[in-house]
C-alpha positions as CSV (number, residue, x, y, z in Angstrom):
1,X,26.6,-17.8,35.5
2,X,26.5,-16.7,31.7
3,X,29.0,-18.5,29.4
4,X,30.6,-16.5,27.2
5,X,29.2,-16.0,23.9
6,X,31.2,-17.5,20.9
7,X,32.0,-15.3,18.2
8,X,30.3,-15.8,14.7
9,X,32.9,-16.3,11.8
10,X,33.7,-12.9,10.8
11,X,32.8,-14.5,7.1
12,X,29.4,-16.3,8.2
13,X,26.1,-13.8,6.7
14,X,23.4,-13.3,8.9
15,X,20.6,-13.7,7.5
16,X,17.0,-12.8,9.7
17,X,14.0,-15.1,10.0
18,X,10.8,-14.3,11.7
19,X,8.5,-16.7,12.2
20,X,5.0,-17.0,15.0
21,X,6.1,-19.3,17.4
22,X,3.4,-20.2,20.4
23,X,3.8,-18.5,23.9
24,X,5.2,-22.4,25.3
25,X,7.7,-22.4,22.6
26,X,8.4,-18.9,23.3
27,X,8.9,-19.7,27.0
28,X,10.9,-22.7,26.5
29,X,13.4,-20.8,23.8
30,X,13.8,-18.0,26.8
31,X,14.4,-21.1,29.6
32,X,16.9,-22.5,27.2
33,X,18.7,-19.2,26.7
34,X,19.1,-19.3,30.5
35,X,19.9,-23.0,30.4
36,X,22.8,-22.6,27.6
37,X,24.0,-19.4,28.8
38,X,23.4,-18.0,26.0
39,X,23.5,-14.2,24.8
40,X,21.0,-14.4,22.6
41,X,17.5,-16.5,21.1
42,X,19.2,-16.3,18.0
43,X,22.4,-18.0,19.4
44,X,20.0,-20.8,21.1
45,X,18.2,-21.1,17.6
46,X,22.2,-21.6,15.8
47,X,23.2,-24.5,18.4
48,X,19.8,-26.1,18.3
49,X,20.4,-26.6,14.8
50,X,23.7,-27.7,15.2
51,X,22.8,-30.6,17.8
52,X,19.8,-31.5,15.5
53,X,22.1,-31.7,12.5
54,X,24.7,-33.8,14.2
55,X,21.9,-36.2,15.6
56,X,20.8,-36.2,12.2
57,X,23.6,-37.0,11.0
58,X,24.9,-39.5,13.5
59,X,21.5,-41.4,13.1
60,X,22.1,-42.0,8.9
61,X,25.3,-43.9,10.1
């Protein structure tokens, strides 16, 4: 069952990016979306980035 989504900060600005990606990531980005619940590739794409930075962040400590 689909989590909700969470809203953006009504003061964030979306910016677009489109970039070639290969049909396995492409696949893997739509299993994820299922996986996460997600509304959106775009909203899979914002939390991937916030996990990597954390991991990043957590692995300078």
């Amino acid at each position: 069952m689909p989590r909700p989504a969470k809203a953006t900060s009504p003061k964030a600005k979306l910016k677009f990016i489109n970039v070639p990606v290969t049909n396995e990531t492409a696949t893997g980005l739509t299993h994820l979306k299922e996986a996460m619940g997600a509304s959106s590739q775009g909203e899979v794409i914002e939390k991937m980035v916030r996990i990597c930075l954390a991991i990043e962040t957590a692995a300078k400590k």
